[in-house]
N, C-alpha and C positions, 0 to 999 in steps of 0.2 A: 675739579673737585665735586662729590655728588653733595647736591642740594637735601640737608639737613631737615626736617621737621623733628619737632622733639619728639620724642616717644612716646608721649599721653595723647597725642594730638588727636587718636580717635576718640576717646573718653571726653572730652572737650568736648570736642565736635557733636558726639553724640548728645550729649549734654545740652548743645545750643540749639541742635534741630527737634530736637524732643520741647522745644519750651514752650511750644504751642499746647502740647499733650500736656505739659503741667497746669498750664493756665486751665485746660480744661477741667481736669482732674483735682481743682484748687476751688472753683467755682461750688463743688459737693459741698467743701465745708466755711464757706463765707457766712457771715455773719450780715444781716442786713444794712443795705452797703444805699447810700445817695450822690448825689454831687455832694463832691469836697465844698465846704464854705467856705474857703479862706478864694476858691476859682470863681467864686459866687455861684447863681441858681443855675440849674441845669435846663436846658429851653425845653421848647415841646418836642421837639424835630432830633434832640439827642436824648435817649434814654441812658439811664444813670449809671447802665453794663459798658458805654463808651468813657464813662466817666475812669470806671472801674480798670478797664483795656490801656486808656491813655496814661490814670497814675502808674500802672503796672509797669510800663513801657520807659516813664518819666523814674524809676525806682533804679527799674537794671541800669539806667545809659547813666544816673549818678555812683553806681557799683562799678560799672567800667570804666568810669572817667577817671577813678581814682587809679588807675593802671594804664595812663595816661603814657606817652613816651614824649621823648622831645622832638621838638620839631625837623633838626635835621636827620632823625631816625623814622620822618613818616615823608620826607619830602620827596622819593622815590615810590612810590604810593600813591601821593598826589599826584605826581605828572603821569602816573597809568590814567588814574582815574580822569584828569584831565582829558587822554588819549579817545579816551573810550568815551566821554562826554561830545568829543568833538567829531565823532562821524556819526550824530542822533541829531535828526532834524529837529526836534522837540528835546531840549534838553530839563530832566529833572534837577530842583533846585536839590543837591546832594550837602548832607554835612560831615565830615571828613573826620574818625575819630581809630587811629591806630594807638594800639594796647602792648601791652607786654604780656606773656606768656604763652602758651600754649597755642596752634595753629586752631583761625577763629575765623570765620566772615556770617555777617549777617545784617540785615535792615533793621534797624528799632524805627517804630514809631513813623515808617513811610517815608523816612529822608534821611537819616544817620546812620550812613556806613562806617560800622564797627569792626577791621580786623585787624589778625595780630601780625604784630610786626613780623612776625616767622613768614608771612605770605611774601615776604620781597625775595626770599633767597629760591622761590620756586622759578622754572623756566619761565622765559618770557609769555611763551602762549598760554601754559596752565596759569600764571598767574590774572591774565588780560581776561581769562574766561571766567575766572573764580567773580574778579570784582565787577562785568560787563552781567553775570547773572544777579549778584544781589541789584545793580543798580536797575537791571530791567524791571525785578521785582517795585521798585518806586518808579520807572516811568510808568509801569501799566497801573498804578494805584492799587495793589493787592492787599496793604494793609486798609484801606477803606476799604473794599471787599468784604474783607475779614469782617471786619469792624459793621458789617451793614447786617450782615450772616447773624453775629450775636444780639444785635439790636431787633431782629425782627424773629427770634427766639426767644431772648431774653426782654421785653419790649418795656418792662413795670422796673417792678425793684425787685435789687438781687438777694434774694433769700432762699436759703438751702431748700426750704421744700419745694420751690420753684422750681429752682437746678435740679435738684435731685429727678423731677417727673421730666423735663428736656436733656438731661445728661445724653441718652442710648442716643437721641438723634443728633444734637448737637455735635458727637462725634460723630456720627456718618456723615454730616452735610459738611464740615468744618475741614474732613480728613481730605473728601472730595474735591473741596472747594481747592484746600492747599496742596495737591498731588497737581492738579490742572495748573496752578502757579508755577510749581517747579517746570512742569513741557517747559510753559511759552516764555518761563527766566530764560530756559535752555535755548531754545531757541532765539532769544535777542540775543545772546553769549553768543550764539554760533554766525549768528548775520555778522555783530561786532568786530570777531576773531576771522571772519572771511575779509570786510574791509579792511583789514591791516595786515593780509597776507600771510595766515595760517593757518593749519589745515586742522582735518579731522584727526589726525593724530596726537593735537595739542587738548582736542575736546575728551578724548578717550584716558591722555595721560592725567586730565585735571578730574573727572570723574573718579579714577582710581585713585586719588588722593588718600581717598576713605572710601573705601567701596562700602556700599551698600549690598549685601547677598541676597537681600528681600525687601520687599516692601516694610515702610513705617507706616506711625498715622502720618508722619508730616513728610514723606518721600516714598515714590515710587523707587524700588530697584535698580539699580548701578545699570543692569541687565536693560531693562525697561525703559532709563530715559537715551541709552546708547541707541537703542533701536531706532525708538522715534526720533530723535534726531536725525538719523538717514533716512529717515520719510520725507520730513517738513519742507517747506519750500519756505521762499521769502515773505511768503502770505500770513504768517501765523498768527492766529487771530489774540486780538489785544489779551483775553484771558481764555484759557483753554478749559474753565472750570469745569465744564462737563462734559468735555474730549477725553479722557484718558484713556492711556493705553491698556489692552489689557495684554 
């Protein structure tokens, strides 16, 4: 039988990898923004844009909780993610959150992989590779990355005229930073997908899930990470943030 995605799944999808692009694009019209008080004071070493980053992140994962499924509809899921946790010498602490509708994957918050129940009926190899890239994204720590990127741009308090005069670079540095994440995702997905005996055919079919025909801010090209992938070797450096391909 062919394996099913629903038919919005690129809407979705595009939707969840643009959410970087909104976060930026949201920061123009903030209102001045500190540590939450009820988390208490904000130290000297977090500026109050991580504050801002983390409720953001703590907002979406209680909007997607509520699309929660049951447990023996994520329990094939868990034993991928198991799979692929157990050929990483360093295993991230992961937290396990499959949803109902539309075809979804993504990291919140540097430990909570979010996807939708529709990723179980993909083949085995595209699906090993969807959930072996978000998890590399949290072994190599990309959302602290992120998170270090808008702290030393954003470094005071967030207020629009602030953002407004760092908006133009913020997205260049931020676009760059997370283009270089997706390589070296791709790249632990492909180490992952080779210790469990599949090939590049499975990385080529999980990319065309939702092809990309160009470049985003927050992905390079369907075109572009296929490439470099047949480059890479086993060496791929922990973040590729300022490797990209061109």
């Amino acid at each position: 039988m062919p394996h099913v995605i629903p038919a919005d799944r690129t809407s979705r999808w595009r939707l969840t990898v643009q959410g970087l692009l909104a976060l930026w694009l949201s920061l123009l019209s903030l209102t001045p923004v500190a540590a939450d008080p009820a988390a208490g004071a904000t130290t000297g070493d977090r500026p109050p844009i991580r504050e801002v980053l983390d409720r953001s992140a703590q907002q979406r994962l209680a909007e997607l909780s509520r699309h929660r499924v049951d447990a023996h509809l994520s329990a094939g899921i868990q034993a991928d993610v198991d799979r692929i946790l157990g050929q990483m010498a360093v295993k991230p602490a992961i937290d396990l959150l499959v949803v109902d509708g539309p075809f979804h994957a993504e990291i919140l918050g540097g430990h909570v992989l979010v996807v939708s129940a529709s990723v179980a009926v993909l083949p085995e190899g595209e699906r090993l590779f969807i959930l072996a890239h978000e998890i590399g994204h949290a072994a190599m720590g990309h959302w602290g990355e992120l998170c270090e990127l808008y702290g030393r741009l954003i470094p005071g308090e967030v207020r629009q005229d602030l953002t407004d005069a760092i908006a133009p670079q913020l997205g260049r540095e931020a676009s760059a930073l997370v283009h270089g994440h997706e390589y070296a995702a791709d790249a632990h997905a492909w180490q992952i997908l080779r210790s469990l005996g599949h090939g590049m055919d499975s990385v080529l079919a999980a990319l065309q899930v939702v092809p990309n025909l160009g470049d985003t801010p927050t992905h390079p090209s369907t075109r572009k990470r296929y490439a470099r992938l047949r480059l890479v070797g086993e060496n791929e450096p922990r973040s590729a943030a300022l490797k990209t391909a061109e």
